[in-house]
mmCIF file as Biopython writes it, N, C-alpha, C and O atoms, coordinates in Angstrom:
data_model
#
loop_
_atom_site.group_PDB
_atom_site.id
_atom_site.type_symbol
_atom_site.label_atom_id
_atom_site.label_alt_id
_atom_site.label_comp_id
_atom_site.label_asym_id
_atom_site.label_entity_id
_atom_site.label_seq_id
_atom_site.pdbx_PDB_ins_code
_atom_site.Cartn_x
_atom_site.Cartn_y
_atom_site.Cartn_z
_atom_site.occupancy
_atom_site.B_iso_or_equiv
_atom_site.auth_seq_id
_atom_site.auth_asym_id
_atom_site.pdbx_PDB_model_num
ATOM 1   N N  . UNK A ? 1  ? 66.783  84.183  34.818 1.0 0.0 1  A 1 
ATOM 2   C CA . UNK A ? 1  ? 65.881  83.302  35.508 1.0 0.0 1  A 1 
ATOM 3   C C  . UNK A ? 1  ? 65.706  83.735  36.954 1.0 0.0 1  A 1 
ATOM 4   O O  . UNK A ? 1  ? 64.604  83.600  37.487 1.0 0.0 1  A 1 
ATOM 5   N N  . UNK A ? 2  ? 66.598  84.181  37.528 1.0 0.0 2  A 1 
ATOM 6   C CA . UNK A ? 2  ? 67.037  84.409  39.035 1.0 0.0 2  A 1 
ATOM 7   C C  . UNK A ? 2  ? 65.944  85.746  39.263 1.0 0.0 2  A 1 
ATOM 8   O O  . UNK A ? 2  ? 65.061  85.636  40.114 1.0 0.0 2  A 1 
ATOM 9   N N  . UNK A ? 3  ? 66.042  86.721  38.630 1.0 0.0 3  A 1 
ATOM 10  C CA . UNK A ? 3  ? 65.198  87.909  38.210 1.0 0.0 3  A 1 
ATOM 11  C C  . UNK A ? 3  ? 63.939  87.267  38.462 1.0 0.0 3  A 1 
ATOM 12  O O  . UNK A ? 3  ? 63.264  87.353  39.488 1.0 0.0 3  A 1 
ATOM 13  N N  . UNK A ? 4  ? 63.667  86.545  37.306 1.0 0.0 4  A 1 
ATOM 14  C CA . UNK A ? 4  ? 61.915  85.988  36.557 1.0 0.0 4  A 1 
ATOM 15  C C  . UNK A ? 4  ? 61.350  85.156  37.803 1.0 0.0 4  A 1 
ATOM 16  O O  . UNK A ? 4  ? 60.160  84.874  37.942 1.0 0.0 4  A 1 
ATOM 17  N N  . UNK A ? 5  ? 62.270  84.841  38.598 1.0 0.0 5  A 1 
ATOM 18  C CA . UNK A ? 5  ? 61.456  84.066  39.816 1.0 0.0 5  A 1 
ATOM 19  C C  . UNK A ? 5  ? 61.906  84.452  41.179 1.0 0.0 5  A 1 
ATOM 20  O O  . UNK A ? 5  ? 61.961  83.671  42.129 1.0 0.0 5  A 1 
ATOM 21  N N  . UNK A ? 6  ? 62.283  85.944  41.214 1.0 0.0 6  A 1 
ATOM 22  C CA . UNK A ? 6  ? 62.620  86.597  42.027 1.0 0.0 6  A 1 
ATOM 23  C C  . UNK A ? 6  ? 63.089  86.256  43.461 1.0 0.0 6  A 1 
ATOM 24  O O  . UNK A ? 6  ? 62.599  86.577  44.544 1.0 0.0 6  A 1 
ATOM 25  N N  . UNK A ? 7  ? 64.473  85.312  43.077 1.0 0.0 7  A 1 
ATOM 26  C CA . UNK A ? 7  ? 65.365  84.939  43.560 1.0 0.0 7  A 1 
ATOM 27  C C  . UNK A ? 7  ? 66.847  85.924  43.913 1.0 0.0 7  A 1 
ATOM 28  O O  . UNK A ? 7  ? 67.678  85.670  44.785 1.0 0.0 7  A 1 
ATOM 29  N N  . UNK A ? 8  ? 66.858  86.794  43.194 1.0 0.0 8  A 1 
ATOM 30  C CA . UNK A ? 8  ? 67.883  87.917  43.870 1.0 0.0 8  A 1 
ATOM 31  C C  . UNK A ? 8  ? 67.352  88.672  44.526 1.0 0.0 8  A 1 
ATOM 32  O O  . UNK A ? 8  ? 66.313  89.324  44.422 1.0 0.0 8  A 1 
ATOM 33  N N  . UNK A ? 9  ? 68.469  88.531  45.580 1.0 0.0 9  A 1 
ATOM 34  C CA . UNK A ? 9  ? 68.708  89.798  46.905 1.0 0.0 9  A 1 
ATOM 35  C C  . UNK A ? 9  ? 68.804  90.527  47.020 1.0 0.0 9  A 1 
ATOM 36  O O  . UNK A ? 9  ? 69.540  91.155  46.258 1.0 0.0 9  A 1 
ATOM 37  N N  . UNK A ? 10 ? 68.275  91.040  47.889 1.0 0.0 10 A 1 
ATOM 38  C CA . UNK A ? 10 ? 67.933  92.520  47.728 1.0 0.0 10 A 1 
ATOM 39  C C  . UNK A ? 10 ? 69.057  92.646  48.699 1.0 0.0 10 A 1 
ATOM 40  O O  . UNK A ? 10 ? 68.901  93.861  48.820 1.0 0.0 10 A 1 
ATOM 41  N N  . UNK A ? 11 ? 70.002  92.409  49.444 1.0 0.0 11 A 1 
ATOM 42  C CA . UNK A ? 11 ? 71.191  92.962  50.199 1.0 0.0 11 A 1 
ATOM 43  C C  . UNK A ? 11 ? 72.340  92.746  49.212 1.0 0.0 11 A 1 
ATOM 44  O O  . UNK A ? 11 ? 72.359  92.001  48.232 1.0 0.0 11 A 1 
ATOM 45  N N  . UNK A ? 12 ? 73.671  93.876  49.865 1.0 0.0 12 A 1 
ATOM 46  C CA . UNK A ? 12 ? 74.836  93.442  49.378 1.0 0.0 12 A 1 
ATOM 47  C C  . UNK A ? 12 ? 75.299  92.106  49.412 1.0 0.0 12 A 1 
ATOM 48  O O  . UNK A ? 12 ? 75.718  91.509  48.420 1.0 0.0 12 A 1 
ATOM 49  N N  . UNK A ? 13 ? 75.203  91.506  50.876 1.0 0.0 13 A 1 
ATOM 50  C CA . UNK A ? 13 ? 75.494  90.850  51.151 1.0 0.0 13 A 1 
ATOM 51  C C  . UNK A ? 13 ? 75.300  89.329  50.913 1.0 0.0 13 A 1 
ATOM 52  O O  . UNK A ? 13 ? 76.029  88.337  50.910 1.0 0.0 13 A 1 
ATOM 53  N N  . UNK A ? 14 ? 73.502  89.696  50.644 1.0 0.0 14 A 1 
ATOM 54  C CA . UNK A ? 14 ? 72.794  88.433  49.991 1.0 0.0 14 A 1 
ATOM 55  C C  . UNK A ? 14 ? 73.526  88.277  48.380 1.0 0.0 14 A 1 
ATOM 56  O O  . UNK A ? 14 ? 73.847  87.126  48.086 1.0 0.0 14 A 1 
ATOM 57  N N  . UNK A ? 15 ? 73.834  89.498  47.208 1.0 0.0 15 A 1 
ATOM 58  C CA . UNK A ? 15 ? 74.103  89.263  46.075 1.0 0.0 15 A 1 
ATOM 59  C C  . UNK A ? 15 ? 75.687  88.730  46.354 1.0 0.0 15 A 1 
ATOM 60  O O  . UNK A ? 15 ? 76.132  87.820  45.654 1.0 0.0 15 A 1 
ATOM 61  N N  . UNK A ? 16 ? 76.269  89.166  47.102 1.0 0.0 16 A 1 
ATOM 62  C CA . UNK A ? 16 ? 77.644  88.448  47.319 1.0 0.0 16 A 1 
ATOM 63  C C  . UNK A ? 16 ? 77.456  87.081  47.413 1.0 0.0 16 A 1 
ATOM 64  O O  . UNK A ? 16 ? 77.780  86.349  46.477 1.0 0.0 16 A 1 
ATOM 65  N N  . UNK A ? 17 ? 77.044  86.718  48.274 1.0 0.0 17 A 1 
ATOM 66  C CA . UNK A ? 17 ? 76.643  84.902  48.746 1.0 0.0 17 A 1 
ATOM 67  C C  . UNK A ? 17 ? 76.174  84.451  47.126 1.0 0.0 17 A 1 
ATOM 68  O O  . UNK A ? 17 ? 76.678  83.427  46.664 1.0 0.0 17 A 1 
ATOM 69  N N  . UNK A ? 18 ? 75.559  84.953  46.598 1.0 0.0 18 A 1 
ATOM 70  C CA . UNK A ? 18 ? 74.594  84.197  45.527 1.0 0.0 18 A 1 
ATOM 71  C C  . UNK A ? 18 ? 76.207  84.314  44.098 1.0 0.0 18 A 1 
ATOM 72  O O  . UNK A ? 18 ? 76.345  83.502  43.183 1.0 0.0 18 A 1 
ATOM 73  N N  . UNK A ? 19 ? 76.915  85.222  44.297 1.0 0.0 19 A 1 
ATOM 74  C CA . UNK A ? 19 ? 77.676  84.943  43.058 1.0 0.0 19 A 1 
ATOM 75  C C  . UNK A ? 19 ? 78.797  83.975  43.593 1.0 0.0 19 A 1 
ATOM 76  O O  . UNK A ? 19 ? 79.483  83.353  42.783 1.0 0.0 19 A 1 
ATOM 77  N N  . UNK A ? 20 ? 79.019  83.821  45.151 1.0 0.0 20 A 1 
ATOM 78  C CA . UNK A ? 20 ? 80.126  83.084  45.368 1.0 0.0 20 A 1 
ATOM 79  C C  . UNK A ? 20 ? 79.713  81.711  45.102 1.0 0.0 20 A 1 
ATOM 80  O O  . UNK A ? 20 ? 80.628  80.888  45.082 1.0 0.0 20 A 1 
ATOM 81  N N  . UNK A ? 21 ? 78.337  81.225  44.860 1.0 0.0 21 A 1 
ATOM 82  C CA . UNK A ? 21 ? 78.102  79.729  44.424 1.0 0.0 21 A 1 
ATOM 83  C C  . UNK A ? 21 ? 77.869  79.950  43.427 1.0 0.0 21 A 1 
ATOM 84  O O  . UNK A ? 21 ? 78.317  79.024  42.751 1.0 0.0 21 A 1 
ATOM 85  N N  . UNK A ? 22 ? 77.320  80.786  42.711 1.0 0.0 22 A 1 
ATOM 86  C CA . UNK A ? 22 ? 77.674  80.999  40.836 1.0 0.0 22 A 1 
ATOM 87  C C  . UNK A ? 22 ? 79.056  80.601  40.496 1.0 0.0 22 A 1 
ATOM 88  O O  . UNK A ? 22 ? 79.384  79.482  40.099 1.0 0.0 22 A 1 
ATOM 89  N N  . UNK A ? 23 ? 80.015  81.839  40.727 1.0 0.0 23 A 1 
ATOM 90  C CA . UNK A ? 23 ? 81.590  82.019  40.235 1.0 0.0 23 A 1 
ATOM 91  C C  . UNK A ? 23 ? 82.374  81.552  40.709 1.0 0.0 23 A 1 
ATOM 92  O O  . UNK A ? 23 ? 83.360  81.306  40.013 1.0 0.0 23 A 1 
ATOM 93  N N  . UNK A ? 24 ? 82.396  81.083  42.444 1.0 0.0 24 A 1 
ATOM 94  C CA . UNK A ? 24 ? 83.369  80.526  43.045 1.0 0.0 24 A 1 
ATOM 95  C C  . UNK A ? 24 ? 83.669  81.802  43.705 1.0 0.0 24 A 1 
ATOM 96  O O  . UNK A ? 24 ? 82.929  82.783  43.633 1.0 0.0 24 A 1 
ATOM 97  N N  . UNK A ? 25 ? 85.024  81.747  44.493 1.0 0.0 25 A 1 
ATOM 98  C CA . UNK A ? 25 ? 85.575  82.972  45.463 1.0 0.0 25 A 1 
ATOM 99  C C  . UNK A ? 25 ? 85.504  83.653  44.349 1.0 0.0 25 A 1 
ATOM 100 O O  . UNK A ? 25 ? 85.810  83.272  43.219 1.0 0.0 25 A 1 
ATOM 101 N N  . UNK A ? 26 ? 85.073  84.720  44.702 1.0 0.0 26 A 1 
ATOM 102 C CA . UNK A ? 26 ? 85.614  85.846  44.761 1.0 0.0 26 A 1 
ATOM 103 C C  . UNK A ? 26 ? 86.940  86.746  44.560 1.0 0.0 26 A 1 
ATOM 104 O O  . UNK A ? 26 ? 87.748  87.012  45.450 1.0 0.0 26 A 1 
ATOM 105 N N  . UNK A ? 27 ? 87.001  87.143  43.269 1.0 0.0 27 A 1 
ATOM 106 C CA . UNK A ? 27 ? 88.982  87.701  43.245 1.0 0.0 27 A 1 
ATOM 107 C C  . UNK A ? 27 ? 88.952  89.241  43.596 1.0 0.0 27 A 1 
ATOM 108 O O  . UNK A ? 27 ? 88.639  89.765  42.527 1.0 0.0 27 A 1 
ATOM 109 N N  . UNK A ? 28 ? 89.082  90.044  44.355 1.0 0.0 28 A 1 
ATOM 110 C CA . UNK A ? 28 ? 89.466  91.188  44.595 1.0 0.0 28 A 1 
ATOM 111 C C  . UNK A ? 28 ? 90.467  92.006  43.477 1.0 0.0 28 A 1 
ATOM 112 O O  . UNK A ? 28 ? 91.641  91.716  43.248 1.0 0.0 28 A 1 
ATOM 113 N N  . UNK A ? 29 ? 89.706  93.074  42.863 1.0 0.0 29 A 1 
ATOM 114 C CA . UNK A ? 29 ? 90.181  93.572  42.151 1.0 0.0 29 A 1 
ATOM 115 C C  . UNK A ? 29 ? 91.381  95.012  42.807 1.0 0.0 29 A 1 
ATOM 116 O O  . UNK A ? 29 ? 91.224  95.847  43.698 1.0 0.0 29 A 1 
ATOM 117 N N  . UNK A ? 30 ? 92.520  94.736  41.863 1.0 0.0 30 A 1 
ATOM 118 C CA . UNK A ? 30 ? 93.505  95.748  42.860 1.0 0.0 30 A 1 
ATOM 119 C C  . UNK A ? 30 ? 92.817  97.559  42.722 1.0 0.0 30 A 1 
ATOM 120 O O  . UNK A ? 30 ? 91.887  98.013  42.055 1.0 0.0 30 A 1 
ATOM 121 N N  . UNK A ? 31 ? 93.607  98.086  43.509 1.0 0.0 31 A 1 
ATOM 122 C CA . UNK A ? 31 ? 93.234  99.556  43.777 1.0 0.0 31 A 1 
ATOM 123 C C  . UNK A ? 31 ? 93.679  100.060 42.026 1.0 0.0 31 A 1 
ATOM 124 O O  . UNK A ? 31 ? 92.822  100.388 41.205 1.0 0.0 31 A 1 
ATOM 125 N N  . UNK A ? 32 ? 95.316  100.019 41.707 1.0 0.0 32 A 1 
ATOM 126 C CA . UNK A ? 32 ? 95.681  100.131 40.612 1.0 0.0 32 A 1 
ATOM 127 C C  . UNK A ? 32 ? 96.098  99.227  39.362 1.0 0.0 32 A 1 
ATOM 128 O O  . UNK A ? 32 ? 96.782  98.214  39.508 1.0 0.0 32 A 1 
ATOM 129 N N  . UNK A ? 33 ? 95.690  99.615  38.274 1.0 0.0 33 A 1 
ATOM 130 C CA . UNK A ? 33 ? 96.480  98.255  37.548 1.0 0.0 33 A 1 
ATOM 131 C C  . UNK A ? 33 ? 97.719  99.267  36.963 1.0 0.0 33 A 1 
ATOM 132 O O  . UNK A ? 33 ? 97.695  100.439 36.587 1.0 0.0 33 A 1 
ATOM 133 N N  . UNK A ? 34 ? 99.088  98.010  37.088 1.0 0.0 34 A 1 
ATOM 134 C CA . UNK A ? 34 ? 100.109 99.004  36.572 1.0 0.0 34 A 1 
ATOM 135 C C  . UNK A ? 34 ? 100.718 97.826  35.684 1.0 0.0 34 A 1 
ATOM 136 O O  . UNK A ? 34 ? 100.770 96.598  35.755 1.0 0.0 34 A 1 
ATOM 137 N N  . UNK A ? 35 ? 101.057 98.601  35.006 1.0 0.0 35 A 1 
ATOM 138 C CA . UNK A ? 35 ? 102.017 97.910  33.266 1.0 0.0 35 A 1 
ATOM 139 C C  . UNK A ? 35 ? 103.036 96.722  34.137 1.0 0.0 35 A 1 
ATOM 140 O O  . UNK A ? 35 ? 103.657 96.751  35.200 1.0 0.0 35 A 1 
ATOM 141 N N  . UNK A ? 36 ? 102.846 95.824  33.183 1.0 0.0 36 A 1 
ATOM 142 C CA . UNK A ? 36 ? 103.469 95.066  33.371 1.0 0.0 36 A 1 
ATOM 143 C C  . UNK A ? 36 ? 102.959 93.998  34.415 1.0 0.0 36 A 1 
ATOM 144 O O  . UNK A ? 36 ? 103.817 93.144  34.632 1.0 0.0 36 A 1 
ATOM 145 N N  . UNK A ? 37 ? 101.643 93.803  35.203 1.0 0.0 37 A 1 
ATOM 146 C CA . UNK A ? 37 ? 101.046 93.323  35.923 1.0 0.0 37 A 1 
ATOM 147 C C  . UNK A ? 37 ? 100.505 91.959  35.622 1.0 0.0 37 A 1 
ATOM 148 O O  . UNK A ? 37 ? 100.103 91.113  36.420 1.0 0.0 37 A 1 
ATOM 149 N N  . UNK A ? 38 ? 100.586 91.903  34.106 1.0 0.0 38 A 1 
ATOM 150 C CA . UNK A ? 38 ? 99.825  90.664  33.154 1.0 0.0 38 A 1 
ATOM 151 C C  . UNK A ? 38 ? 100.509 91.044  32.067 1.0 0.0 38 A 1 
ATOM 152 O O  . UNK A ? 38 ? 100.890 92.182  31.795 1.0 0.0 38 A 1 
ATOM 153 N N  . UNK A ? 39 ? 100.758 89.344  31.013 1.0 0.0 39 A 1 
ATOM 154 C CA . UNK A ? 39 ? 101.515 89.616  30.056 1.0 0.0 39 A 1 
ATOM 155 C C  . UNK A ? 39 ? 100.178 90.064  29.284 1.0 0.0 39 A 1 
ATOM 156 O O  . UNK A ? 39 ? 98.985  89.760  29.287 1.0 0.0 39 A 1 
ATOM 157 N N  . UNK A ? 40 ? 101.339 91.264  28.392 1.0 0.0 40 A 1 
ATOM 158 C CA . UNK A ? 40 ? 100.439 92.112  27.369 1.0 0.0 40 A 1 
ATOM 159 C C  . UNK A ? 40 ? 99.606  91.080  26.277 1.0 0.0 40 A 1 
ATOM 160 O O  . UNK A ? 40 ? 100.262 90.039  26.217 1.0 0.0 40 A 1 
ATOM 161 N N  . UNK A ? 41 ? 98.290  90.987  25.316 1.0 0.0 41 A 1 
ATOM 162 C CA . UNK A ? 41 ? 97.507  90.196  24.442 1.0 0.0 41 A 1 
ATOM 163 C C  . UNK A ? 41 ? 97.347  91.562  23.347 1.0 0.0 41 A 1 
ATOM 164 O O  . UNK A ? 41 ? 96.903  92.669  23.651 1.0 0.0 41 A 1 
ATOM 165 N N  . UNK A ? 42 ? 97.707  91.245  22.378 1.0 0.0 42 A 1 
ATOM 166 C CA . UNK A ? 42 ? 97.600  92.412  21.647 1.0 0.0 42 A 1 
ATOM 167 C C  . UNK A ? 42 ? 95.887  92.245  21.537 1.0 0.0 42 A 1 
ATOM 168 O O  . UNK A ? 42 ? 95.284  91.175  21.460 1.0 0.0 42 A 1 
ATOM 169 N N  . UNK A ? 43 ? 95.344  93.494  21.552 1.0 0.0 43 A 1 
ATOM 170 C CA . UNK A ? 43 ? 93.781  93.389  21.101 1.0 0.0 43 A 1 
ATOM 171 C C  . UNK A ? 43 ? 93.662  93.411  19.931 1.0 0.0 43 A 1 
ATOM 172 O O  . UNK A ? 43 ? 94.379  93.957  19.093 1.0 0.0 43 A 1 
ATOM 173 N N  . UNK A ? 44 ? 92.036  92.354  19.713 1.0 0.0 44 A 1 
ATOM 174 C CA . UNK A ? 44 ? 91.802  92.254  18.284 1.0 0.0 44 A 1 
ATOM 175 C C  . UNK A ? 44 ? 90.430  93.156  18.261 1.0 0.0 44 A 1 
ATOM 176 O O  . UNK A ? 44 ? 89.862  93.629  19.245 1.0 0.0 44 A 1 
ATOM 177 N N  . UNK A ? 45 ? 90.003  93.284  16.735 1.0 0.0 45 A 1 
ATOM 178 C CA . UNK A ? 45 ? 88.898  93.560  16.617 1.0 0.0 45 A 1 
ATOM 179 C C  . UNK A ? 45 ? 87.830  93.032  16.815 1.0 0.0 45 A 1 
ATOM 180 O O  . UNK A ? 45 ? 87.730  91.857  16.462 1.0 0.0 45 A 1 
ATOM 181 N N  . UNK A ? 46 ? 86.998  93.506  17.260 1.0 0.0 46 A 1 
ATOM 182 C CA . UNK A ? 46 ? 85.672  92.812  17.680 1.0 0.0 46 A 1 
ATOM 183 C C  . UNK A ? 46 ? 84.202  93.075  16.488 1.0 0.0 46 A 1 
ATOM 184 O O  . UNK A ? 46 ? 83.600  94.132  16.297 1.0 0.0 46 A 1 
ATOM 185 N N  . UNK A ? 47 ? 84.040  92.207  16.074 1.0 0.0 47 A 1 
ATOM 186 C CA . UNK A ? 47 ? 83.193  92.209  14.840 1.0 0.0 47 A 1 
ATOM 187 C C  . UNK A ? 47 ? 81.830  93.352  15.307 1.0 0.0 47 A 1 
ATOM 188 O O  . UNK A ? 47 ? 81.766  93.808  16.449 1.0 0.0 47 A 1 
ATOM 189 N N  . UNK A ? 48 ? 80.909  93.662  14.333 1.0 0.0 48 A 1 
ATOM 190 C CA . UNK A ? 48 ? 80.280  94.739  14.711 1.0 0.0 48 A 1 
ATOM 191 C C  . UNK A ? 48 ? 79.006  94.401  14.410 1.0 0.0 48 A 1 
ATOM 192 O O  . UNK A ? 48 ? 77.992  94.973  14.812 1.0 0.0 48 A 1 
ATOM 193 N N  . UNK A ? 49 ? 79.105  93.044  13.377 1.0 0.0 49 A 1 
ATOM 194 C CA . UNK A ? 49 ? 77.910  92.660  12.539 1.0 0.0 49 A 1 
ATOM 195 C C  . UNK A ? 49 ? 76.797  90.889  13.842 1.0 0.0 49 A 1 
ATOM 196 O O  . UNK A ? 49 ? 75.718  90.302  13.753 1.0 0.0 49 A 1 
ATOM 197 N N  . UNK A ? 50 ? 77.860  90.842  14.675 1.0 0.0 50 A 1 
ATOM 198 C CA . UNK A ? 50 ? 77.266  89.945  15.838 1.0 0.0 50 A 1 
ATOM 199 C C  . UNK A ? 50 ? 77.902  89.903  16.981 1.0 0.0 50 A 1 
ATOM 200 O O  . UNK A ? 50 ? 79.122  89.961  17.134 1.0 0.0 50 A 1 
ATOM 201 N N  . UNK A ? 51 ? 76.716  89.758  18.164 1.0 0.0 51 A 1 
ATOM 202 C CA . UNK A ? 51 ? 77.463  90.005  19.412 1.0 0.0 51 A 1 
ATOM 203 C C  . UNK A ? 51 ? 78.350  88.954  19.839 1.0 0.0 51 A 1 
ATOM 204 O O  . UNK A ? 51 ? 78.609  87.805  19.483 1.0 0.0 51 A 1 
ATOM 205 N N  . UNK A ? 52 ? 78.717  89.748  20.716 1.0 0.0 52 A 1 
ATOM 206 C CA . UNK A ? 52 ? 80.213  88.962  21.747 1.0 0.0 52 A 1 
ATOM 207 C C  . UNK A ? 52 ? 80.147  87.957  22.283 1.0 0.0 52 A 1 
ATOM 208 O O  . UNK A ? 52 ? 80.369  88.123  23.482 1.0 0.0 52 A 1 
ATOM 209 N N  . UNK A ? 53 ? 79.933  86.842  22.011 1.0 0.0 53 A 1 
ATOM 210 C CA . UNK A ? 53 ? 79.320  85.727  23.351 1.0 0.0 53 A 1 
ATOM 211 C C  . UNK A ? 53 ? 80.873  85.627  24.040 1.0 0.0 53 A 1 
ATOM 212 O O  . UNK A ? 53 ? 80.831  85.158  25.178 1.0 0.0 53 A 1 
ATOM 213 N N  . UNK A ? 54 ? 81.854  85.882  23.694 1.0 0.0 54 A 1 
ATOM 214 C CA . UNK A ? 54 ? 82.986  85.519  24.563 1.0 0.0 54 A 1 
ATOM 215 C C  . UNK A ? 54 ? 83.689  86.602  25.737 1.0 0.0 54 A 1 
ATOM 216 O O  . UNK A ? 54 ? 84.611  86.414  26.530 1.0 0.0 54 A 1 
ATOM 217 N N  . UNK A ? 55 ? 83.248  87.220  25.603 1.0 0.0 55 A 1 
ATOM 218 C CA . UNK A ? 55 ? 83.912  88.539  26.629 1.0 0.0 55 A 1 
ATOM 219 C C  . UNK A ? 55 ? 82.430  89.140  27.846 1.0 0.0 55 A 1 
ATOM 220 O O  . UNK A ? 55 ? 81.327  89.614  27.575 1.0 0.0 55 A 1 
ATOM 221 N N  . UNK A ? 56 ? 82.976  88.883  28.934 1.0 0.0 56 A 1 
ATOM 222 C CA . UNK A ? 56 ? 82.203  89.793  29.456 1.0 0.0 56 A 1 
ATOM 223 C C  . UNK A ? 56 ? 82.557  91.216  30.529 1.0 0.0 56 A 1 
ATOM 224 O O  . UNK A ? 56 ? 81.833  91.730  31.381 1.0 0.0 56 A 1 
ATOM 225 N N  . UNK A ? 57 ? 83.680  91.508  30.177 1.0 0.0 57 A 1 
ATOM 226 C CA . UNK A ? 57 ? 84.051  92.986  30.701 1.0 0.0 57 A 1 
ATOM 227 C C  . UNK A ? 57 ? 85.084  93.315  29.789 1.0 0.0 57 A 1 
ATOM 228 O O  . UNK A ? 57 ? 86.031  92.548  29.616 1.0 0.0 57 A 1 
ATOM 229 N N  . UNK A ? 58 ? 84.980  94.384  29.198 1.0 0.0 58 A 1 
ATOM 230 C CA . UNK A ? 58 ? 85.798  95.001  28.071 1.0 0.0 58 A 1 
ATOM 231 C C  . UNK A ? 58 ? 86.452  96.302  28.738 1.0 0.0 58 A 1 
ATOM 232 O O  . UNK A ? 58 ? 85.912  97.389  28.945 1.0 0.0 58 A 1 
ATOM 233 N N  . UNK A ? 59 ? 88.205  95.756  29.111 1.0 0.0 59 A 1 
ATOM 234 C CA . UNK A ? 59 ? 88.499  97.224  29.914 1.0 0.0 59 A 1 
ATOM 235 C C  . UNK A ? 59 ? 88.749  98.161  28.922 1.0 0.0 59 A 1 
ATOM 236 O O  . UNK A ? 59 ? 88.914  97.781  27.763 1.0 0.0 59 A 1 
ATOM 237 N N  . UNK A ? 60 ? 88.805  99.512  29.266 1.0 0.0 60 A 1 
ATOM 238 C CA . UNK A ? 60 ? 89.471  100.638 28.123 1.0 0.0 60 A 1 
ATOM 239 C C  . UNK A ? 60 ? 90.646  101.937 29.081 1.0 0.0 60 A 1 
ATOM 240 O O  . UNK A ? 60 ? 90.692  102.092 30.302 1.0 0.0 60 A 1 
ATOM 241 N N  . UNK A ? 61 ? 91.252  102.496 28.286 1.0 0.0 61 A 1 
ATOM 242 C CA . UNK A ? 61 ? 92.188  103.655 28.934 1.0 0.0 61 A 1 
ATOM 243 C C  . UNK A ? 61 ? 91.635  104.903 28.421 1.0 0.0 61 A 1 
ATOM 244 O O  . UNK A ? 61 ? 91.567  104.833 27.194 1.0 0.0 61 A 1 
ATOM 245 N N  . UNK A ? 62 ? 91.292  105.809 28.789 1.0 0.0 62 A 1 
ATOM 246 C CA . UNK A ? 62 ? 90.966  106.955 28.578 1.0 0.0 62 A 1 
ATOM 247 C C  . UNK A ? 62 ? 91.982  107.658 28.634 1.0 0.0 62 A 1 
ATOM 248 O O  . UNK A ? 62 ? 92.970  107.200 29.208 1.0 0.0 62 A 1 
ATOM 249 N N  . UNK A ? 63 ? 92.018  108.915 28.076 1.0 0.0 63 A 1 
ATOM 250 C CA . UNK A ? 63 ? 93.279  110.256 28.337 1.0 0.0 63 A 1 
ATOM 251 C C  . UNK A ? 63 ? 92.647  111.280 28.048 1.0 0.0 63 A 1 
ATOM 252 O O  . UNK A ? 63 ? 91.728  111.365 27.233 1.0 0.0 63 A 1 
ATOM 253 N N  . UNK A ? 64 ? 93.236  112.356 28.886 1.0 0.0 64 A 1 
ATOM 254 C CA . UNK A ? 64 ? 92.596  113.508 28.589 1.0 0.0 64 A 1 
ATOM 255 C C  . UNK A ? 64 ? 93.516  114.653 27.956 1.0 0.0 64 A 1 
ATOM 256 O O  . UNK A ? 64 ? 94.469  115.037 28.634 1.0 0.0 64 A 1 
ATOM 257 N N  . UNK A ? 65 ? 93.281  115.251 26.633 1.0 0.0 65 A 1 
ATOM 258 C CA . UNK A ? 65 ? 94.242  115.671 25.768 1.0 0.0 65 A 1 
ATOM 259 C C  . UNK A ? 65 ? 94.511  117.340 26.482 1.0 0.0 65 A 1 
ATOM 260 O O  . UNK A ? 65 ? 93.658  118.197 26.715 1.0 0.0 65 A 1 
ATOM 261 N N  . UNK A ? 66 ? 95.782  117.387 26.672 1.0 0.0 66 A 1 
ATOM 262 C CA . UNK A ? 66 ? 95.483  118.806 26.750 1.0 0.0 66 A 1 
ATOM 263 C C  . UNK A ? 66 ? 95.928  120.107 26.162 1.0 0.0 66 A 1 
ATOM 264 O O  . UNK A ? 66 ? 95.390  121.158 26.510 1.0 0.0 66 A 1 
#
């Protein structure tokens, strides 16, 4: 909607302001995440046949084999 009636900002600063009355403060994400930081959730599968309405950032670990 914010888009369609071209209500977002065109500054950093303006899109900051506009999510802090969306989301509330703001949480600063750390530099590193290290084990043991949050208790572990074993992951489940995520169905393939309909979308996600419950998740909206899906982290992953990469490695590089060598």
């Amino acid at each position: 909607m914010a888009v369609k009636f071209g209500l977002v900002p065109k500054t950093l600063e303006g899109k900051k302001f506009i999510k802090r009355l969306i989301f509330g403060r703001l949480v600063k994400m750390p530099d590193e995440i290290k084990e043991n930081m949050v208790p572990f959730i074993e992951p489940t599968k995520l169905s393939s046949s309909q979308p996600d309405k419950k998740h909206k950032v899906i982290y992953c670990v990469a490695t590089l084999q060598s």
